[in-house]
C-alpha positions in Angstrom: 94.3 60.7 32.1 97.7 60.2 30.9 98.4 59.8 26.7 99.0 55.9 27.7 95.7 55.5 29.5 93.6 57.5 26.6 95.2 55.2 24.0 93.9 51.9 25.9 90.8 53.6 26.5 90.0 53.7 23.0 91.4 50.7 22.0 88.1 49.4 25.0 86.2 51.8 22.7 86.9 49.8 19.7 86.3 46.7 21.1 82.8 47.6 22.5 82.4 49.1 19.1 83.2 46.1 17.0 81.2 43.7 19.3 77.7 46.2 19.4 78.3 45.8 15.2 78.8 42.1 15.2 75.6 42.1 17.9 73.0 43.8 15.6 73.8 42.1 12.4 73.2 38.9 13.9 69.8 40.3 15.2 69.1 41.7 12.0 70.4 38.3 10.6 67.5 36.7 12.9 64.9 39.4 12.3 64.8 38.7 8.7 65.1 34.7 8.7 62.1 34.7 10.8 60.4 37.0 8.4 61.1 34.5 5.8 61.5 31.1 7.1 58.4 30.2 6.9 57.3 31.5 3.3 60.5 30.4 1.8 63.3 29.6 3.6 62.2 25.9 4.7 61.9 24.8 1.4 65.8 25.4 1.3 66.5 22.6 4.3 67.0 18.9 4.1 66.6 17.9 7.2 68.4 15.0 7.3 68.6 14.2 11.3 64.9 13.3 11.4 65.3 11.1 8.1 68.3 9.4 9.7 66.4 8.8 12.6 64.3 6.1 10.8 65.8 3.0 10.6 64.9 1.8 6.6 66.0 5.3 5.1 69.5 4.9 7.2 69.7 1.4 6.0 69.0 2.0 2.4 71.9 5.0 2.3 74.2 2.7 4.0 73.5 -0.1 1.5 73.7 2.6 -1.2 77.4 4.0 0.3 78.4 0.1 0.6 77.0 -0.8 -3.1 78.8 2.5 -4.7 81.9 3.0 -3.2 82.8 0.1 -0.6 82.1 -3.0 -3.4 79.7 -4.6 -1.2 82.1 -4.6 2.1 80.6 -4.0 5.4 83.5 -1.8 6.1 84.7 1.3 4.3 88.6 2.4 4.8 88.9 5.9 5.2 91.6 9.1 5.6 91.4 12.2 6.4 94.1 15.0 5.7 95.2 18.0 7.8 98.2 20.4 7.0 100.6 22.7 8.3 102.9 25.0 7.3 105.2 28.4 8.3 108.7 30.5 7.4 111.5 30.7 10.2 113.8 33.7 10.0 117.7 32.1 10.0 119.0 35.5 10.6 120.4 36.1 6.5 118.5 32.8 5.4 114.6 32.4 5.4 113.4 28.9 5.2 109.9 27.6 3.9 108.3 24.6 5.1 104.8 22.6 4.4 103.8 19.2 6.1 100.6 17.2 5.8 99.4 14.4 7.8 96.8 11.8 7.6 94.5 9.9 9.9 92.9 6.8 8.6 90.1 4.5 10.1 87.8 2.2 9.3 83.6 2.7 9.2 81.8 0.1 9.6 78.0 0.1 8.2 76.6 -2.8 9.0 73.0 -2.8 9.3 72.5 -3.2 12.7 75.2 -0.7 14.1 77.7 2.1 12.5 81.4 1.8 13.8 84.0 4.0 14.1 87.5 2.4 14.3 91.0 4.5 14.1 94.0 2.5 12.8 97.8 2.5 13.9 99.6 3.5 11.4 103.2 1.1 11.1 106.1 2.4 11.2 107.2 2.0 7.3 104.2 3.4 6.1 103.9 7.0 4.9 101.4 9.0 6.7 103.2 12.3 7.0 105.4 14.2 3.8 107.6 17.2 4.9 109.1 19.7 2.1 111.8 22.0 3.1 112.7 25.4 1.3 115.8 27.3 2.8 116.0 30.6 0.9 118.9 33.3 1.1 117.2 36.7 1.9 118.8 38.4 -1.1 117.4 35.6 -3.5 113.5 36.1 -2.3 113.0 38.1 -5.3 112.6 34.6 -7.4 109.7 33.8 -5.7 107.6 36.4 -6.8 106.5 38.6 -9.7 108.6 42.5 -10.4 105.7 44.4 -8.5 106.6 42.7 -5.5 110.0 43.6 -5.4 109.5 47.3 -4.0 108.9 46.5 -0.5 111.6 48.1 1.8 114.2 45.7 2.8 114.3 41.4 2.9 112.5 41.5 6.1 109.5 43.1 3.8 109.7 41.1 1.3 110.2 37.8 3.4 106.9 38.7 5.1 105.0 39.2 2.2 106.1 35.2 0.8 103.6 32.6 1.0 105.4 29.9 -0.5 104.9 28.0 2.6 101.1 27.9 2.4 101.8 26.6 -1.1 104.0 24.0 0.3 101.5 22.5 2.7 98.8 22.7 0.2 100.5 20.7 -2.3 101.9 18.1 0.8 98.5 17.4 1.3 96.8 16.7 -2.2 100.5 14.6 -2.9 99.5 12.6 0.1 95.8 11.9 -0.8 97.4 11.0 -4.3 99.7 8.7 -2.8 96.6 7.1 -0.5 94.5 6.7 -3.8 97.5 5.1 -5.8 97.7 2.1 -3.3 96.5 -1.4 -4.4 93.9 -1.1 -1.4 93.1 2.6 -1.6 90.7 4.1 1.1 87.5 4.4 -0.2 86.6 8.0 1.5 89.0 10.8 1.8 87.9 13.8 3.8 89.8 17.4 3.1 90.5 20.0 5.7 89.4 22.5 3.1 86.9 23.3 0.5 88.1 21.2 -2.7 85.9 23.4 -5.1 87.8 26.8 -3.6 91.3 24.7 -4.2 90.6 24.3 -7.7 89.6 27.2 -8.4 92.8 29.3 -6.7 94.9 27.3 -8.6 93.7 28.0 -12.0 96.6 29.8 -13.8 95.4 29.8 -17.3 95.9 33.4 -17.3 99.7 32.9 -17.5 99.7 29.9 -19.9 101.2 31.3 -23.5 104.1 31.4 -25.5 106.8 33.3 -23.4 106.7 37.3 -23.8 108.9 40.0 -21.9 106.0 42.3 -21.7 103.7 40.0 -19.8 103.4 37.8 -17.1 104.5 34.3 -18.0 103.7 30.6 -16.1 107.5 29.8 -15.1 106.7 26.7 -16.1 107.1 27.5 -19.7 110.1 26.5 -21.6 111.7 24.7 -18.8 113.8 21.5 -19.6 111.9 18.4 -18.3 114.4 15.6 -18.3 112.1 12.8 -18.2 110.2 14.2 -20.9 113.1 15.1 -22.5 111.9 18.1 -24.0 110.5 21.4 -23.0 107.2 22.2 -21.4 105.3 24.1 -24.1 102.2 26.0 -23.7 100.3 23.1 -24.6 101.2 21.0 -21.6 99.6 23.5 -19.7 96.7 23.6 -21.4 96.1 19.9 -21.4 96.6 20.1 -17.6 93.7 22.9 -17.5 91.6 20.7 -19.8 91.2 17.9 -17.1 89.4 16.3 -15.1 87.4 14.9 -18.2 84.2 12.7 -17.7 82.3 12.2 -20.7 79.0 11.3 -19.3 79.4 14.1 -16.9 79.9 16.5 -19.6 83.5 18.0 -18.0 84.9 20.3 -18.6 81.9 21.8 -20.1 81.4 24.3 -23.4 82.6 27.7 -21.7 83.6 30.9 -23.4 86.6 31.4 -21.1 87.1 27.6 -21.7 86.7 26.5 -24.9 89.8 25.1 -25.6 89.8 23.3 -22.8 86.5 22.2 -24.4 88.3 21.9 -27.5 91.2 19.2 -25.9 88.1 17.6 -24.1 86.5 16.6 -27.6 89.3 15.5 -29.3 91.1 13.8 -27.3 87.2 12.2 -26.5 87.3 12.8 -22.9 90.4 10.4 -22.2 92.0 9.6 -19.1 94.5 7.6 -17.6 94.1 3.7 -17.1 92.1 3.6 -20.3 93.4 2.7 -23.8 94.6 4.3 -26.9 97.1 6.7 -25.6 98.9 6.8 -29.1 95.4 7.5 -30.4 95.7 11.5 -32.0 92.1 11.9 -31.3 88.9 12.7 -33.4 87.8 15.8 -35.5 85.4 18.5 -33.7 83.3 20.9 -35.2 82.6 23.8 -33.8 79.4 26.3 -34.0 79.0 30.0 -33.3 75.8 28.7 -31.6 77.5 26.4 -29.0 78.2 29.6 -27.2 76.1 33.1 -26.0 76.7 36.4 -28.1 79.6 35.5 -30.0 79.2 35.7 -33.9 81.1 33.8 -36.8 83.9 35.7 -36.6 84.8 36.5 -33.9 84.6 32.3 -33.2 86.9 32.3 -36.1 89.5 34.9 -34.7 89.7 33.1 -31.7 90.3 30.1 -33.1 93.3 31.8 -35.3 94.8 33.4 -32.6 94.6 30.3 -30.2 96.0 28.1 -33.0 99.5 30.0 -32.8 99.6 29.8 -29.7 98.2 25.9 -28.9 98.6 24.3 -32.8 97.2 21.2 -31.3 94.5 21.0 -34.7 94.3 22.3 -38.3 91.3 24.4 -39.4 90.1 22.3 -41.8 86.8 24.4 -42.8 84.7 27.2 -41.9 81.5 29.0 -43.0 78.6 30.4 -40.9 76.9 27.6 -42.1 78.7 24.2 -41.3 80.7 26.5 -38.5 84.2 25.4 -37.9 86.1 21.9 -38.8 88.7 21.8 -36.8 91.1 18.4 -37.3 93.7 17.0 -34.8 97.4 17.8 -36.1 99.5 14.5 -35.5 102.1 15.6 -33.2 104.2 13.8 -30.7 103.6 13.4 -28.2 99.4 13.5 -28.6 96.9 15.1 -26.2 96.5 11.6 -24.2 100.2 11.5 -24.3 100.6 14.9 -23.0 98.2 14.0 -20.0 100.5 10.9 -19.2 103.5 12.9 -19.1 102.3 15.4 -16.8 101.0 12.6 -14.1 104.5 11.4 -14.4 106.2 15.2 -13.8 103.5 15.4 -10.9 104.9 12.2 -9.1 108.5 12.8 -9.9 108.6 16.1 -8.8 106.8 15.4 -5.6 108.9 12.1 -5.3 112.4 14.0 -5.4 110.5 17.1 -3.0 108.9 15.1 -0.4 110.5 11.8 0.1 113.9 12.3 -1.4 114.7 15.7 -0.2 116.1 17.5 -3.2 115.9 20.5 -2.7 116.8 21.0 -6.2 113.1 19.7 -7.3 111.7 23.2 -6.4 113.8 24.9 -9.3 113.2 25.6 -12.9 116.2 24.8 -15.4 115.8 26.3 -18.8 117.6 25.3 -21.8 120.3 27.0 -24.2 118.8 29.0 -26.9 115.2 29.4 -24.6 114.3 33.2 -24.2 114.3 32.1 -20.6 118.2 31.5 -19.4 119.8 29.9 -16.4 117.5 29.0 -13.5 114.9 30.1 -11.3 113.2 28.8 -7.9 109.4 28.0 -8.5 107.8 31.0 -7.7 103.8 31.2 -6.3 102.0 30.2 -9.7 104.7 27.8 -10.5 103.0 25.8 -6.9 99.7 26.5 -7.7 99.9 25.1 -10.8 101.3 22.2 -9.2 98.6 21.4 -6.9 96.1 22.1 -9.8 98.0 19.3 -11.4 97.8 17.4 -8.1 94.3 17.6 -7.8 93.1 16.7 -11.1 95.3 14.3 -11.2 93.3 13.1 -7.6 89.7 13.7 -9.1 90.3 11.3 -12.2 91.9 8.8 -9.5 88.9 9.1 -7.6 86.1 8.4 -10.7 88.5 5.1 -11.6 88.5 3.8 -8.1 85.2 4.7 -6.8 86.7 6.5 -4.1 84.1 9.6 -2.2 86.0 12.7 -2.1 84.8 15.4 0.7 86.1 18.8 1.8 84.6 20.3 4.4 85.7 24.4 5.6 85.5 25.4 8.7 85.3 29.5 8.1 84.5 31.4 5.6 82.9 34.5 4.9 81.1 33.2 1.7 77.9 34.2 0.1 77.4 32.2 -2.9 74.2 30.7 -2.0 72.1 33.1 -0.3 73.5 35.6 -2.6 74.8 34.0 -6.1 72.9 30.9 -6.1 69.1 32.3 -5.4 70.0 35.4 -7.2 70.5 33.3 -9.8 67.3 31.2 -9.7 65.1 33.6 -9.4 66.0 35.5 -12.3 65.5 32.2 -14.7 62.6 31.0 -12.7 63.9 27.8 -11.8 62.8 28.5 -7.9 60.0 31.1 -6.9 62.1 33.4 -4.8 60.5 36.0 -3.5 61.7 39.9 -5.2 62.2 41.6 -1.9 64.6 39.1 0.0 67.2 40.3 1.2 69.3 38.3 3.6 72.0 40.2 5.6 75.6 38.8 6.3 77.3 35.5 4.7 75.8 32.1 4.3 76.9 30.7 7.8 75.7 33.9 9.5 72.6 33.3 8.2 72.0 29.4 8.0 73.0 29.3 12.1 69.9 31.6 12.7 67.9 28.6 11.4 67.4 26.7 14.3 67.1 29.5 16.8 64.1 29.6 14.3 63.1 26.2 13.9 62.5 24.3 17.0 61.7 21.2 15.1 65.3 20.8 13.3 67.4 18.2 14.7 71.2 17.5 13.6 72.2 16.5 10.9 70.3 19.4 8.1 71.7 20.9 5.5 70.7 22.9 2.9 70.1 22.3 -0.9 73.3 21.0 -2.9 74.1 23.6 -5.4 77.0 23.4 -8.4 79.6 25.4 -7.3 79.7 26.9 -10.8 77.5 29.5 -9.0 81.1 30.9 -7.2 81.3 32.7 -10.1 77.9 32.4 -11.7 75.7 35.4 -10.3 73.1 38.0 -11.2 74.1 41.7 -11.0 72.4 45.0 -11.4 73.4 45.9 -15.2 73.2 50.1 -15.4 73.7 49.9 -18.9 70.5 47.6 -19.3 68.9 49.1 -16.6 67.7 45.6 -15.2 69.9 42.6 -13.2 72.0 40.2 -16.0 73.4 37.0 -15.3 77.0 36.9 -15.8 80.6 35.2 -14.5 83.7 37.1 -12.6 85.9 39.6 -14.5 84.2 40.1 -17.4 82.3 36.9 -18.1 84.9 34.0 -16.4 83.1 30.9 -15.2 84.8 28.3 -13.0 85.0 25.8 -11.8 83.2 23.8 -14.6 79.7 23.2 -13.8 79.1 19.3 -13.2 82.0 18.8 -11.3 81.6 19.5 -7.3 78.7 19.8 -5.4 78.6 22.6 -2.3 76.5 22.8 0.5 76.3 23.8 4.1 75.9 21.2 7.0 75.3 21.4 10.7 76.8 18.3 12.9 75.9 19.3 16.2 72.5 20.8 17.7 71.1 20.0 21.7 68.3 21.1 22.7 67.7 21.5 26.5 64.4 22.1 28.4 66.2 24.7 30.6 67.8 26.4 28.1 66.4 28.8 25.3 68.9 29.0 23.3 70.0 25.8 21.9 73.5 24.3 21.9 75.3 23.9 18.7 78.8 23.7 16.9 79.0 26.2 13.6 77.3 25.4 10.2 80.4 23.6 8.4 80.9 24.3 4.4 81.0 21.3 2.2 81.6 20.2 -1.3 81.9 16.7 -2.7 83.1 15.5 -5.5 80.5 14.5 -8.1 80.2 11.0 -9.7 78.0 10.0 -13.0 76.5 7.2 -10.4 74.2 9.4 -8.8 74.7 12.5 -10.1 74.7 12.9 -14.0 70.7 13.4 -14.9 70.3 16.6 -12.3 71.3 19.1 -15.1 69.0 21.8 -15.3 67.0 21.2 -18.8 67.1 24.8 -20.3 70.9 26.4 -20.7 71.4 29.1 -18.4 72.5 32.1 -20.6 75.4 34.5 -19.4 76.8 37.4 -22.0 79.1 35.0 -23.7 78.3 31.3 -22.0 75.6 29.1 -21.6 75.7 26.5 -18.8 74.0 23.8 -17.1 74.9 23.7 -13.9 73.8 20.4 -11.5 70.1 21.4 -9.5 68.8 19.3 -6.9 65.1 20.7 -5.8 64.1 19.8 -1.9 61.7 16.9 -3.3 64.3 15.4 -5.7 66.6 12.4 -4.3 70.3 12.9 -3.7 72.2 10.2 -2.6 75.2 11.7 -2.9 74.4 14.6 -0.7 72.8 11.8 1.5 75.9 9.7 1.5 78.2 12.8 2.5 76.0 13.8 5.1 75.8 10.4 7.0 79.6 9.7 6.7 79.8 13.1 8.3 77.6 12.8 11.2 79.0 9.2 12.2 82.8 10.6 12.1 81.2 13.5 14.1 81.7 12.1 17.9 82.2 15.6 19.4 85.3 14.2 21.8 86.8 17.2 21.4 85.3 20.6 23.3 87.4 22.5 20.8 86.0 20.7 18.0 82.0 20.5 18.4 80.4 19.7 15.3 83.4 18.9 13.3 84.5 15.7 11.8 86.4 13.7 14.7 89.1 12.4 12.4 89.9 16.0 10.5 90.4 17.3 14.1 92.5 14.6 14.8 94.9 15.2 11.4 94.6 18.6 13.0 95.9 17.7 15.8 98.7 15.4 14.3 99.7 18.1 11.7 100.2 20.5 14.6 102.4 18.4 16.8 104.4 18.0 13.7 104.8 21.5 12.6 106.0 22.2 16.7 108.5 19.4 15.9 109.7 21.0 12.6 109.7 25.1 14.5 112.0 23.4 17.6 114.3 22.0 14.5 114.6 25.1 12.7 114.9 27.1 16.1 118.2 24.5 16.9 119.5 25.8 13.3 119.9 29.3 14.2 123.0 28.2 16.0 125.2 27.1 13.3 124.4 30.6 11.7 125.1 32.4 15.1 128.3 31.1 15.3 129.8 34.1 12.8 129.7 37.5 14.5 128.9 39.3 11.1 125.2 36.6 10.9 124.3 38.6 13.6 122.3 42.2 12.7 122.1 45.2 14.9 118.1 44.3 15.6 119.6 40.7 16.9 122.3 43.0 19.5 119.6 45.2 20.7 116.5 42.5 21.7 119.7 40.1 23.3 120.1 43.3 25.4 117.0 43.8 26.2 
């Protein structure tokens, strides 16, 4: 065999390889869910497509939808929002793009009969925002932090640039925002992703401090805003961290790797747009050692120092391990509530002069004479992500104010947080009797799609348990030290997104059962997370705090028996949008795969554009590089 055919032949190796391993953890995946389906694992199901099935409980959850978010109306607007996004190589010029677009429809839930009704959009109306970024090669090294300048050449570094993804992310939480802002808003707006995961990739309060050459700064930081006209300070970023706020949710809740996000919560008394005093400066706190897990007196007190240098949003008024610490709101302009406002308007006016007015300028950062920062710079990676943070707070609060149900819904993902994070969790505080020597194999999808091959008896819709999705980052580990499994956060003890806030869960759309067949027919388990509202969903806090090293929590708990109608809700609007028209899309919302589908078409639209472009650059002999003579010869 030639050096040629022995490479092929174990590449075929590889293959058969890779496909024997994927083989045997699925049957070890089965093996061990029906070991434990029975004596456990059924308690974790809601099997909603037999509850459906009986015509008061779908009435009643209808009504419910109707009375909560659709004001009575037999017909609920709704939207649902797909992106797209990608970098085309203009020969010395490398140019970002990100696109979203939208399908709306209307659902009808009258009693006798559901109905499923897509609209035309009109011509005027926006149902698509594109955002263009064209980038020199040799200025890429804006758009990303010093370690990422050693790569080898442009090409390297242009690779290695996501901006793009950044792009279409915040296109599509803009657009939402937009849809929500309406006089008529729709009144359900379904995600192509999972919203918890958003939030939580955007956090960037790691970067958020007064502006140091040793260490990583937001970019954000010190930049001129002109319709502020002032610079963004520290604090502005902090606000934007403490939100959403809901006061009879509890959010953002009394975390250590939070608490002045906590601390902006309570004074400013949990305010948010559309209500009144803005000018207000807020309302003292105080603050005990107790409120949080293994910290003492002072070190409460050292962190309150430091953090007041850095943030001197309040004025220690008093402290003593008795009365703990007094901490008054310093009258500043503008206030906290005022600081919230003025980021809303950045949001819109940035995405304004990005999206619809085509500046290209919007996507740079101008810093003042005098700043430690000079000149200019393009928005780098955490500059966006901070962005769409803003974005999607900004959405959730919109969504509270006008009763508006918020689902995302994620088609892959390797994910274990509730066979693995969640349960671990619960069994080692006793809120569910899991049994010690479970041990389920693979991630949550692998494992919830063995399920029916185990259950004959489970119809679609089911789902399992709603859990907070605190528990992304709330787990129990083995501790060496202690010899025994602790509860704890990520990196050292960090716990987001605040618990209280979305609701995760995995669905299944689609399961057929045939006579002739063994094995049933059936889409993949989907991955959703809804937004949660104080409706429904503000008395399901577990009673007793659940205690991490320096934390305590209370994260949302819904047990099998318990009622959710939010969960409920989700799940019905689900499985009507769920027509399976599409053999590509079994099991999957029918109008996410058609915003799919529309984002698509666009983004070919947008690559023919930019491949047209390369023209007007081609037109110079020196545009053209040695690699572009050799393929033309080829």
């Amino acid at each position: 065999m030639s050096q040629i055919g022995r490479i092929y032949a174990r590449y075929q190796e590889s293959l058969e390889w890779a496909q024997e391993d994927f083989t045997q953890q699925r049957r070890r995946a089965l093996e061990t869910v029906r070991q434990w389906y029975g004596p456990f694992l059924r308690d974790l199901v809601i099997p909603y497509g037999q509850w459906f099935q009986q015509a008061e409980i779908r009435r009643t959850i209808l009504r419910r939808l109707g009375e909560y978010f659709g004001e009575g109306k037999e017909t609920l607007p709704f939207v649902a929002i797909d992106g797209t996004g990608n970098k085309r190589d203009l020969t010395d010029m490398m140019v970002f793009y990100g696109a979203a677009y939208a399908q709306a429809g209307e659902l009808g839930i009258r009693k006798d009969a559901e109905r499923l009704r897509y609209r035309r959009w009109d011509p005027a109306e926006d149902t698509s925002f594109v955002a263009y970024l064209p980038i020199p090669l040799n200025a890429l090294s804006e758009l990303e932090r010093e370690d990422w300048l050693f790569r080898a050449d442009d090409r390297e570094r242009a690779a290695a640039v996501a901006v793009h993804t950044q792009l279409m992310l915040l296109a599509e939480v803009y657009l939402a925002y937009r849809f929500l802002k309406q006089d008529t808003p729709p009144k359900i707006v379904l995600f192509d992703h999972s919203l918890s995961s958003l939030l939580l990739s955007t956090d960037v309060m790691h970067l958020v401090h007064p502006y140091r050459t040793d260490k990583a700064t937001l970019g954000w930081i010190d930049a001129y805003i002109p319709a502020w006209g002032r610079p963004f300070e520290p604090l502005d970023a902090l606000v934007a961290h403490a939100h959403p706020m809901h006061k009879d949710l509890d959010v953002p809740s009394l975390r250590s790797n939070a608490l002045l996000e906590r601390l902006v919560a309570e004074m400013s008394d949990f305010w948010r747009i559309g209500q009144s005093g803005e000018r207000s400066p807020g309302k003292p706190v105080r603050l005990r050692p107790q409120r949080l897990a293994g910290t003492t007196f002072e070190q409460l007190l050292k962190r309150i120092q430091r953090a007041q240098k850095d943030f001197p949003f309040f004025e220690l008024a008093d402290a003593s391990p008795e009365r703990g610490l007094h901490l008054h709101p310093r009258p500043m302009v503008p206030t906290l509530r005022q600081c919230w406002r003025d980021l809303q308007r950045l949001f819109e006016d940035t995405c304004e002069n990005l999206f619809r007015s085509r500046r290209l300028d919007a996507l740079k950062l101008q810093y003042p004479q005098g700043s430690p920062r000079q000149g200019h710079k393009w928005m780098d990676s955490d500059d966006l992500r901070f962005l769409i943070g803003l974005g999607l707070r900004l959405l959730i609060e919109l969504a509270w104010e006008r009763r508006v149900l918020l689902i995302g819904i994620a088609k892959d993902s390797a994910s274990r947080y509730f066979f693995k994070n969640f349960l671990s969790v619960m069994a080692l505080t006793g809120y569910m009797d899991v049994p010690e020597d479970l041990a389920l194999p693979g991630s949550d999808r692998l494992v919830a799609e063995m399920f029916p091959l185990v259950d004959e008896t489970l119809v679609a819709p089911w789902s399992t348990l709603e859990y907070d999705a605190v528990f992304m980052t709330l787990r129990a580990v083995y501790d060496p030290d202690e010899k025994r499994p602790v509860i704890q956060g990520v990196r050292g003890d960090i716990l987001m997104p605040s618990d209280g806030l979305f609701a995760r869960s995995l669905v299944h759309l689609f399961l057929d059962r045939r006579p002739h067949k063994r094995v049933p027919l059936m889409g993949h388990v989907l991955f959703m997370d809804r937004l949660v509202y104080p409706y429904f969903d503000k008395g399901h806090r577990v009673a007793e705090p659940i205690v991490t090293r320096t934390s305590r929590v209370r994260p949302l708990l819904w047990q099998r028996q318990d009622p959710n109608w939010g969960q409920a809700m989700s799940v019905l609007v689900a499985d009507i949008l769920t027509r399976n028209l599409f053999p590509e899309a079994i099991g999957q919302p029918d109008p996410l795969h058609r915003a799919d589908m529309g984002a698509k078409a666009l983004g070919r639209r947008i690559q023919t554009m930019l491949a047209e472009s390369v023209k007007r650059f081609r037109q110079s002999p020196l545009a053209w590089r040695f690699r572009d003579y050799r393929d033309r010869r080829e």
